[in-house]
N, C-alpha and C positions, 0 to 999 in steps of 0.2 A: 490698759489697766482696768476700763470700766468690761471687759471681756471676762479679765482673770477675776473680778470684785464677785460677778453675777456669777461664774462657775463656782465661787467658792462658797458663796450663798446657798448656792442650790446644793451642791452636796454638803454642806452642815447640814441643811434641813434633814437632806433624807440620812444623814447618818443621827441627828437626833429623834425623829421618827423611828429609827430602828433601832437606838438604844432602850427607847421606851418599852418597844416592844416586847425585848428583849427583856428589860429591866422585870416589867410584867409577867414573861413569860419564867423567868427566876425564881420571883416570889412562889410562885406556885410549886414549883420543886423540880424541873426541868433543867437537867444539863446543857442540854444542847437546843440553838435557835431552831423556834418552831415555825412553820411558814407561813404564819401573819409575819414575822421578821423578813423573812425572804423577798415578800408582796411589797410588804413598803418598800423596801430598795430599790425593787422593780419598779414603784411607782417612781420613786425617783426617779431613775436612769428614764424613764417615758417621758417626765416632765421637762428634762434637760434634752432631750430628741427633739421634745416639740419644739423647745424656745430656738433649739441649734436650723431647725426646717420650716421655723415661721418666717410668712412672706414679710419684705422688706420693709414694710409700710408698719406693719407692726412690730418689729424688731427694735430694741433699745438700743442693740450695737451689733454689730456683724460679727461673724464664726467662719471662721474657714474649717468647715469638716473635713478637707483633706489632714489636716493639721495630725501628727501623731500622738502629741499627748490627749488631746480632746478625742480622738477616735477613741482612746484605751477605757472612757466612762462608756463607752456603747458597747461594751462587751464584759462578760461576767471578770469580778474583781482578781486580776492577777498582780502574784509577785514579779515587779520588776527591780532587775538588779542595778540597772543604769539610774534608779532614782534617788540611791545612797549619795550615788555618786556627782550629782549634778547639785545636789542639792547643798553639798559641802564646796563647791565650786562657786570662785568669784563669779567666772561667764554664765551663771544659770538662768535663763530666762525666765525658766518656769517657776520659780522656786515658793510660789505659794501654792502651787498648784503641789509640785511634789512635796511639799510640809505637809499639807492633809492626807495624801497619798501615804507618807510615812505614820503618821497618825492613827491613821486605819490599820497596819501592819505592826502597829506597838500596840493596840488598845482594843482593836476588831480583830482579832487573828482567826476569826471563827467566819469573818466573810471574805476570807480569802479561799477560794474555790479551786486554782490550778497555779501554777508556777510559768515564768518565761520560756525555761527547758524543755517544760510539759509540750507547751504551744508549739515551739519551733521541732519537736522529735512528731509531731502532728504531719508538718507539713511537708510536703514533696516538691522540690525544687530540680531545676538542671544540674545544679552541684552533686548530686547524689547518685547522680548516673555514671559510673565510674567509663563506661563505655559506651562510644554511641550505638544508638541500633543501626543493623544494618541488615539489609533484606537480598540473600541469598537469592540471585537469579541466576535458571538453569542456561546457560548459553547452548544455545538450537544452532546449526549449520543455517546461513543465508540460502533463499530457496532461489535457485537460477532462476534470472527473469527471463521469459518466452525470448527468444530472438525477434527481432522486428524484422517483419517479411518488406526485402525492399519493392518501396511502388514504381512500377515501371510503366511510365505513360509516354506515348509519342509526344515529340516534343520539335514543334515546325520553327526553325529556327530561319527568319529571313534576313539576309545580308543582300544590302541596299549598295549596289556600284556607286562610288562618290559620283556627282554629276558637279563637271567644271563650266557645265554652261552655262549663262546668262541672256535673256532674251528681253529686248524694249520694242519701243514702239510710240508712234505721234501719230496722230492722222489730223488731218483737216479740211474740211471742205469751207467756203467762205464764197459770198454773193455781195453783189454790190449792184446799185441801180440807181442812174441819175438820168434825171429828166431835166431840160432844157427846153422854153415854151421858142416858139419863133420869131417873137418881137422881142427876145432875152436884151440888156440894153450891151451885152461885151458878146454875144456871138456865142457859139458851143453851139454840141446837139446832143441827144438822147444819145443813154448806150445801157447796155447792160453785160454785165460780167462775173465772171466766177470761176474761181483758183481752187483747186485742191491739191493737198503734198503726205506724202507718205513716208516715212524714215522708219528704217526697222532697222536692227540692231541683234547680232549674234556673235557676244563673245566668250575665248576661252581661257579658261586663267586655273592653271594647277595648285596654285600659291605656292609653287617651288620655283621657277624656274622659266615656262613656258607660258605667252600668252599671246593671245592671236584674235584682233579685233576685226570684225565685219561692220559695216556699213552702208545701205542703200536708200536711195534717195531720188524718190519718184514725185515730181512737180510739172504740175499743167495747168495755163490759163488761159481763158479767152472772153474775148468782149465784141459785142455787136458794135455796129457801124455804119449809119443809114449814108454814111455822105462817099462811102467807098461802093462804089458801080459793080466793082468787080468781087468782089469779096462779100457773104455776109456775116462772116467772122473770121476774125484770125487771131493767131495765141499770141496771147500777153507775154508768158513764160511758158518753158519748156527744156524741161533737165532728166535726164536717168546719168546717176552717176553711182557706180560703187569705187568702197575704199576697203581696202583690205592690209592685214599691219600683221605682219611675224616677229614677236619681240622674243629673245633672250636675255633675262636678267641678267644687267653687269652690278649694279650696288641696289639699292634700296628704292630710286626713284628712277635711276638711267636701264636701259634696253637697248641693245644691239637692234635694229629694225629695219626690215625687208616690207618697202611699200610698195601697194600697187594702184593707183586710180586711175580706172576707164569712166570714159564722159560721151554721153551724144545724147539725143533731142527724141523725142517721139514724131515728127508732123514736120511739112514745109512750113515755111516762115516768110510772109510778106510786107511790101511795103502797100500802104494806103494805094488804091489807082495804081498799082505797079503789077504786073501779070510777071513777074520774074523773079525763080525762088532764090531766097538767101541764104536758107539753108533748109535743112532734111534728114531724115535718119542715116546717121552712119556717115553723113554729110555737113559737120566734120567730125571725125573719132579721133579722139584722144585717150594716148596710152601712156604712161607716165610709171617708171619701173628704178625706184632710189634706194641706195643702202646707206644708213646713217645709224644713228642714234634716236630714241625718245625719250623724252623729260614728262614725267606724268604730275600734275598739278593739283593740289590738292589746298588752296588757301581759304584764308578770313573762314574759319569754322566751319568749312565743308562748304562753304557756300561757294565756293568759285573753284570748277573743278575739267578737268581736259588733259591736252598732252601737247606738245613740243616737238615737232619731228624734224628734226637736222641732217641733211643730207649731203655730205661733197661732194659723192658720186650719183650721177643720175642719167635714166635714159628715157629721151621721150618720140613717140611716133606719133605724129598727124596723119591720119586718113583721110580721103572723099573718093565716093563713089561718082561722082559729077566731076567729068573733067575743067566742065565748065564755071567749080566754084572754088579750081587750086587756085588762082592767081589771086582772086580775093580774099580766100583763108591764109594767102603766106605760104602754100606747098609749092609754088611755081608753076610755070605756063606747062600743061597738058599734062601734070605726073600726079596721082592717086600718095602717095607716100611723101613723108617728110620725117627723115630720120635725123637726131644729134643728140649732142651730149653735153652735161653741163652739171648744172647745183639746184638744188633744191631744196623747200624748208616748208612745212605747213603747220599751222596755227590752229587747232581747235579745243574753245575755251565755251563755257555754261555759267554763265554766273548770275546768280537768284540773291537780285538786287534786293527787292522785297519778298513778301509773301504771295502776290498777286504779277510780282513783275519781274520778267524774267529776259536775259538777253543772250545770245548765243551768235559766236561770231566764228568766220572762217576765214586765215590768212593766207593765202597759199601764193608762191613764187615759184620764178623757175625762170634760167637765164645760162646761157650758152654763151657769154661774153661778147655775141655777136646781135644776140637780139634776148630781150626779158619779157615777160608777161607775169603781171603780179594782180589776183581778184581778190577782192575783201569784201564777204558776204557777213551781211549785219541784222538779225532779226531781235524783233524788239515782241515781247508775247505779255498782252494783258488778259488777267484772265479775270473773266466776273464771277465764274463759279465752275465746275468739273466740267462743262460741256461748252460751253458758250467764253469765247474771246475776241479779240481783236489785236492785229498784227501789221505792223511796220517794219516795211522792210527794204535796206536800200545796200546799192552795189554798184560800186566803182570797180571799176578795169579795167586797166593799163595793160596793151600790147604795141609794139612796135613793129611788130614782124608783119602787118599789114599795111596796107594804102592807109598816106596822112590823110582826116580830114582837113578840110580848109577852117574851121571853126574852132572845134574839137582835139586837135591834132592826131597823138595816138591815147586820148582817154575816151570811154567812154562810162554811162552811167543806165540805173534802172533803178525802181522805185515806185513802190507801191505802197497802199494802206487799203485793209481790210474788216470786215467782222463777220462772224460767225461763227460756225462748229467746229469745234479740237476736242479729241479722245485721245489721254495719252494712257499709259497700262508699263 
């Protein structure tokens, strides 16, 4: 209200400033308004600009200049039709606003400068364009793109033969040296000793069907011995043994299997003060030739892993080249050969207790119903870092096929402990 009070203010003024004008400009004998009448109006319409675009601090009340009837004083005085009409209407909002607007078009008819019609036949809208433009393009034929000349470069294609082999390997060398003074208060003497073993490993595996494991196993030891006359060393231990396995998958863990392990010694083998060999290369050879089955093991999270070899059919040969060490190996008085047949089963299992400790064991049997021999080989592997360990290691075995002892019967035993160098790969 105090919007519409101030707009109605301000144009009374400037339309009785232009009556006067006017009025003045009459007296003198002029029909038509002369423009000092025009100016003041002008000045009007400028003073209502200002009040409409003074900043807000000085403003008595706010204007919205978007607004259209407050736009229609900022442009020269037109007849509008719509202000008949609103003005005789209940909903009029503006209707003081169009009461002076009619005012001026009853009593000013001489500052009415253009009409509504005038204005809108003025202006150029989208409506009037009866048709849109459109812009005529000449269509051209597409210009063949060049062919692409193909690149031809050599191109070395290598195809890699699958390889089903797998190769391992252990070595070990190990020292040991104990001193004994001669007033010791329980006896002993000085010795010194050292074992080294080698196991390599070459297997083949298709992952269909075929697989064919290798095994060899090179072991030698020996220790000094100041109290033996005869001897100033002789071996601890002494093994070449290979194993060799032709499996054909039958299910998922079982294998049809064709084994073969040969056995004999490097070196003769003494007793303390005894000048008489007990054995020798090739003195005794064992050959051992079974068809069975194997069970491949693979438990506790990988960590215990080997195979099962079950044999009903088996054949096995003893040899000596020394006539004179059948009767003690069990070949019989004066014959090289010892041929028979029978069962067998071998046992080989790896299982990595810890991280550092590791155990690997060897079952192996074999028995002709007449006579058995059964060896259970047990190494116990501590390792303190990639090169350096220490090893225990012990072996019972049971044969019958030789002279009882009187103490011992047919067992007998071996056992050591070690430390030093293992490279395994």
């Amino acid at each position: 209200m105090k919007r519409k009070f101030l707009i109605t203010i301000l144009l009374a003024m400037g339309l009785e400033v232009a009556a006067q004008s006017y009025s003045t400009s009459l007296s003198v004998g002029d029909n038509k308004p002369t423009n000092s009448v025009a100016q003041s109006y002008a000045d009007s319409l400028q003073m209502l600009r200002d009040s409409l675009f003074m900043p807000k601090k000085q403003k008595l009340t706010s204007v919205k200049v978007s607004d259209t009837n407050h736009m229609r004083l900022l442009f020269p005085l037109t007849f509008y039709r719509d202000v008949t009409q609103q003005l005789f209407s209940n909903a009029d909002a503006e209707r003081d606003f169009n009461a002076n607007l009619m005012h001026l078009y009853l009593y000013r008819p001489d500052l009415v400068s253009t009409t509504e019609r005038a204005v809108q036949q003025q202006q150029t809208t989208l409506n009037d364009i009866e048709k849109p433009i459109q812009h005529e393009v000449d269509m051209v034929s597409r210009v063949k793109e060049p062919p692409i000349e193909p690149f031809e470069a050599p191109v070395e294609v290598l195809v890699k033969k699958p390889n089903f082999w797998t190769y391992k390997g252990d070595y070990a060398l190990q020292f040991l040296q104990n001193y004994v003074s001669g007033n010791w208060y329980r006896g002993g003497e000085s010795n010194y000793a050292a074992r080294g073993s080698v196991v390599m490993q070459a297997n083949y595996n298709n992952k269909q069907k075929v697989k064919w494991d290798n095994c060899l196993e090179l072991r030698y030891g020996m220790q000094s011995s100041k109290s033996d006359s005869l001897h100033s060393f002789k071996s601890t231990e002494d093994l070449i043994r290979l194993t060799s396995k032709l499996g054909l998958q039958a299910t998922k863990q079982w294998y049809y299997t064709l084994q073969l392990i040969g056995q004999t010694q490097f070196s003769r083998a003494y007793k303390s003060n005894d000048p008489v060999v007990y054995a020798d290369f090739l003195a005794p050879f064992n050959l051992n030739l079974s068809l069975g089955m194997d069970y491949s093991v693979d438990w506790f999270e990988h960590r215990l892993k080997g195979n099962i070899h079950l044999a009903p059919l088996a054949y096995n040969m003893k040899y000596t080249r020394f006539q004179s060490l059948s009767k003690r190996l069990g070949i019989g008085d004066n014959n090289h050969f010892l041929h028979d047949y029978g069962s067998e089963f071998t046992v080989d299992l790896e299982w990595k207790i810890m991280e550092m400790l590791t155990w690997k064991t060897r079952l192996y049997g074999y028995t002709t119903y007449k006579r058995a021999e059964l060896e259970w080989e047990n190494t116990f592997t501590l390792r303190f870092n990639r090169f350096i360990s220490s090893q225990l290691f012990i072996y019972p075995r049971f044969d019958d096929g030789v002279s009882r002892d009187s103490r011992y019967a047919f067992w007998q035993l071996k056992e050591f402990a070690s430390i030093g160098f293992q490279y395994s790969f």
